[in-house]
N, C-alpha and C positions, 0 to 999 in steps of 0.2 A: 193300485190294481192288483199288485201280483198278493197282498194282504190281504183283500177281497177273496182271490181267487182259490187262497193257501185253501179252503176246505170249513167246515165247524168243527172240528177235531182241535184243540190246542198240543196235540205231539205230532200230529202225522198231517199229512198233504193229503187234499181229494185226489182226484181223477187229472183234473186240469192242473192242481200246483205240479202232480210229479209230470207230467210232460212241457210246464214249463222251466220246470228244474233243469232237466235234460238237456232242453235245449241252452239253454246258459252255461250248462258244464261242459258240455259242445264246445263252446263258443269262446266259452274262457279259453279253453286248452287247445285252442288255436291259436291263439293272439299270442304273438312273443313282446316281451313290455322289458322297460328297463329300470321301473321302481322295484324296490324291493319286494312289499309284499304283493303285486301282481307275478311276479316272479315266482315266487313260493307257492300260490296258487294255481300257476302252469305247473310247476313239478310234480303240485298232490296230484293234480287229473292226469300226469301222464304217469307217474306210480301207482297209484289207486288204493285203499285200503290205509293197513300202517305198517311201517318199513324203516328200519333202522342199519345201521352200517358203520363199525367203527374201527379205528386201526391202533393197533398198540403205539403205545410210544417208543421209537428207535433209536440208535447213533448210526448215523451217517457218517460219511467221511467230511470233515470239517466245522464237527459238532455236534451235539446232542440236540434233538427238539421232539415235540409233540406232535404230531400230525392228525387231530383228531376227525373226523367227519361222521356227524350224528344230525338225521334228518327224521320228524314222526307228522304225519299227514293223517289227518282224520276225516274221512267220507260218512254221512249220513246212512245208517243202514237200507234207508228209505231212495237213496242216489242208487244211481243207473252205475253202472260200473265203466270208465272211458273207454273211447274205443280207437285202439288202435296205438295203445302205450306203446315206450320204448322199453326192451327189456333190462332187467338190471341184475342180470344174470352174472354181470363182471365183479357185480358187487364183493363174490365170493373168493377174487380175486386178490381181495386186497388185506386179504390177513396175510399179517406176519409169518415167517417163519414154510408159509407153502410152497410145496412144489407147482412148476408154473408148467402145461404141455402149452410149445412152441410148433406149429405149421411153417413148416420151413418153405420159402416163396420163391418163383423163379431166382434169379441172380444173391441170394442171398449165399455171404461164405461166415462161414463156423465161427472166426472169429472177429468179425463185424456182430455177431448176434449173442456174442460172451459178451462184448465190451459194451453193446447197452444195458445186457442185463449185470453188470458189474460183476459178471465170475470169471475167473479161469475159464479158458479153452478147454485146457487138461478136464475139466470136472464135469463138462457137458460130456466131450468126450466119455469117461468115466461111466455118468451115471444112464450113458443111453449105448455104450458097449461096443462103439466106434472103434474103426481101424488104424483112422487116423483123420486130421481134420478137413480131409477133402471129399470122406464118406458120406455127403450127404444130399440128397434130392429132393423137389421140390414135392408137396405133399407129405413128405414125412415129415412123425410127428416127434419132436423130440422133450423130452423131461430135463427141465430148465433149474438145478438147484437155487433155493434164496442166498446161499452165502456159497464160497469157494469150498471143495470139497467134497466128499463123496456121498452118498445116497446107499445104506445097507436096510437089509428085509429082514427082521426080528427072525429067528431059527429055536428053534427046542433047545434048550442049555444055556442062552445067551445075556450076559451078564453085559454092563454097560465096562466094568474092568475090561473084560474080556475083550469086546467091539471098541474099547480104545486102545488095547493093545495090537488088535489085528491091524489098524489104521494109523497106527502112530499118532491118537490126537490124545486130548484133555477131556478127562472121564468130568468134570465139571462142567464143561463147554455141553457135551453132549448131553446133560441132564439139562444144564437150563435151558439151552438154545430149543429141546423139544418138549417144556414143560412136566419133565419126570420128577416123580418124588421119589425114585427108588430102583433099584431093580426090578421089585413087585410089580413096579407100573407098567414094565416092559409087554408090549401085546404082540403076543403070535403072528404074525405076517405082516405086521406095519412097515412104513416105511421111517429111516430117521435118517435123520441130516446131522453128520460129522462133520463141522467145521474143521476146516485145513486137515482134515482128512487125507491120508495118501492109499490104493489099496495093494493089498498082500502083494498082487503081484501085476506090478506096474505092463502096459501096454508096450510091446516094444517098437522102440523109436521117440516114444514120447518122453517129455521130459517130465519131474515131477514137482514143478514147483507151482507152489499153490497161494495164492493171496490170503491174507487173513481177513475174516468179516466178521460182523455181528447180522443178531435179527435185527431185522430193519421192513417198513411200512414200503407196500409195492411204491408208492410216491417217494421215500427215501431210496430205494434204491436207483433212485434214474436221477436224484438229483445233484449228482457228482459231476453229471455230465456237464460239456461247457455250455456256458448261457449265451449267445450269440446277439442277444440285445433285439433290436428291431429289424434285424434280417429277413425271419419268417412273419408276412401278413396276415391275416387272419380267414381262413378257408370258406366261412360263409355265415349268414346272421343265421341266430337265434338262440336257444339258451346253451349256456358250456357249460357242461356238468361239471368241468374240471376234475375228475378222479380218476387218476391213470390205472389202466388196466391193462392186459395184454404186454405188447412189448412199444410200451412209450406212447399208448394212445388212448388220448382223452374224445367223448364226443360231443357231439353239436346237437342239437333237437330242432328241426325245424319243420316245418309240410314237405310231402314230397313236391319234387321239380323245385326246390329253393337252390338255386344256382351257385355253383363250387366254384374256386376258383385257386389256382397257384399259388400256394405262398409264398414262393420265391423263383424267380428265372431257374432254367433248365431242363435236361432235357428227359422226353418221356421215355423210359426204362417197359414199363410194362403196362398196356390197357388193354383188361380184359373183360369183354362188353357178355360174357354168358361163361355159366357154371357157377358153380358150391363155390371154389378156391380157399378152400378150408375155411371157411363161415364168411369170407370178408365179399362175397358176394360180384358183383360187377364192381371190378377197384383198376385204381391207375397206382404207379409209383413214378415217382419223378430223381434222379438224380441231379444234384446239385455244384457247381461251380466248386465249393470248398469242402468234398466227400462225402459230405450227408445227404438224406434220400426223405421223401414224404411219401406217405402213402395214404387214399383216399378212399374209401370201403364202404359197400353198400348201396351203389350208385344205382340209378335208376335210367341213365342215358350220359353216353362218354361222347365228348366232342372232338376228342382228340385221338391221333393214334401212334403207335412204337413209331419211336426214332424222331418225333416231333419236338423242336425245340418249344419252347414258352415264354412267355414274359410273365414276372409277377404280377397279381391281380387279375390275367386272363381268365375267363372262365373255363372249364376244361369238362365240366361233367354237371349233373343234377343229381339232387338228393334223392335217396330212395331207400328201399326196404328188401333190399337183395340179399341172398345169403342167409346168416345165423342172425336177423333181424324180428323183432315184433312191431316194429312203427317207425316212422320217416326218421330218421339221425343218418349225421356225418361220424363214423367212424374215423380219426386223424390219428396218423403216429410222424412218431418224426425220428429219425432211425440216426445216433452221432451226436445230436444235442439235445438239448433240455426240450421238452414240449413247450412251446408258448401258453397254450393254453390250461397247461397246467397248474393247479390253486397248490402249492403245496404250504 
């Protein structure tokens, strides 16, 4: 039938193929499946077009690996374009070497949100001009170094000698870690990253010591954290993109109102059922029995509220497109240990 109906054209669809095209890419890109190549055909229709994403290779702390992630999807020029994709805006996220802005969230302290992102306190501190590390509220947005150490802005006269003398680091470090070939390279008002970096003139009260790091894949750097095994259950069906973004969260794609649920016992820290909250939209946080927290984002209807304990596997909320959203996904971080749902 649908042979029949393609048109007399052998390139292009009549009238009728392209609205039954439509309708099947509709239809696909609803269905969440668990063979492979149905799977890959829900991702084309919820990216749309073609779309690639790759992350350099890093060293981590307890070894070198590759962490590569390359995806290309090709839609018919002649296809409708989906509707209601998730955005993959995190995507740009995930290169090496960037500075990351952090939405600092109720209850969060400075250095709970160094140690997932694997810096120094001192450097956040540093590079966002803190008092000290209790300076900080909720809504503000703070600039998150990739490795420990300081964050300088190119100036007229400025030599990479120079900005490694001013900071005490290795004029080496600082050429590879930002891809210079020179001082030539050097541009007028950029930002660069001096690994173990200290600055001119230290904060007072703080201390200056500084961890050493490498460039390393937004996925390497959260993979130091402990693996807690099968602690955290799984927050809700359909596709894991598995690529960590943000701070330690992978998403989920599924239709709205697909049911959320606890990963693990404990109790509700934060459920906030309206407002922006810096993109994560209507989201809950849960703190946990052994100091780690989860947080849910994007929600479309919360079940539960502050100070509510939980059991794992309860359901606590519905999927939605709240906040810095373009299509139904579970926003999940998991704040202290390894994401489960993370591909690294």
């Amino acid at each position: 039938m649908l042979i029949i109906i393609k048109g007399p054209a052998s390139d292009q669809p009549g009238i009728i193929g392209n609205v039954v095209r439509h309708y099947i890419e509709e239809t696909s890109a609803s269905i969440i499946s668990t063979g492979t190549n149905l799977q890959l055909a829900d991702i084309g229709s919820l990216m749309g077009n073609s779309s690639s994403a790759t992350s350099s290779p890093g060293e981590g702390q307890g070894g070198s690996e590759v962490a590569t992630y390359v995806s290309t999807y090709t839609i018919q020029d002649s296809s409708v374009e989906a509707v209601g994709s998730v955005s993959t805006d995190y995507l740009n996220d995930i290169k090496p070497n960037k500075i990351t802005d952090y939405t600092v969230q109720p209850g969060d302290a400075l250095s709970f949100i160094a140690s997932d992102y694997g810096v120094s306190t001192e450097s956040i501190i540093w590079a966002n001009k803190l008092t000290n590390s209790d300076s900080i509220s909720p809504g503000q947005i703070l600039r998150i170094p990739p490795v420990s150490g300081v964050i300088h802005r190119v100036q007229p006269g400025d030599t990479v000698s120079f900005i490694a003398n001013k900071y005490s680091a290795d004029g080496s470090k600082i050429i590879s870690f930002n891809d210079l070939s020179s001082d030539s390279a050097l541009v007028l008002g950029e930002d660069l990253v001096i690994p173990e970096g200290v600055p001119a003139k230290v904060i007072a009260g703080v201390k200056t010591l500084v961890k050493s790091g490498s460039a390393v894949s937004a996925a390497k750097r959260f993979a130091y954290l402990p693996d807690l095994g099968d602690y955290f259950g799984t927050p809700a069906t359909g596709f894991d993109w598995g690529i960590i973004h943000g701070r330690n969260g992978v998403d989920i794609a599924n239709a709205c109102n697909t049911p959320i649920k606890a990963t693990a016992e404990g109790n509700i820290a934060i459920a906030l059922s309206s407002g922006w909250n810096g993109g994560f939209g209507k989201y809950i946080k849960i703190i946990h029995s052994n100091g780690t927290e989860t947080l849910y984002a994007h929600l479309s209807k919360l079940l539960v509220s502050d100070g509510e304990v939980v059991a794992k596997g309860q359901q606590i909320a519905s999927m939605g497109t709240t906040g810095r959203s373009t299509g139904c996904h579970l926003h999940f971080e998991v704040h202290g240990a390894r994401n489960p749902l993370a591909k690294y």
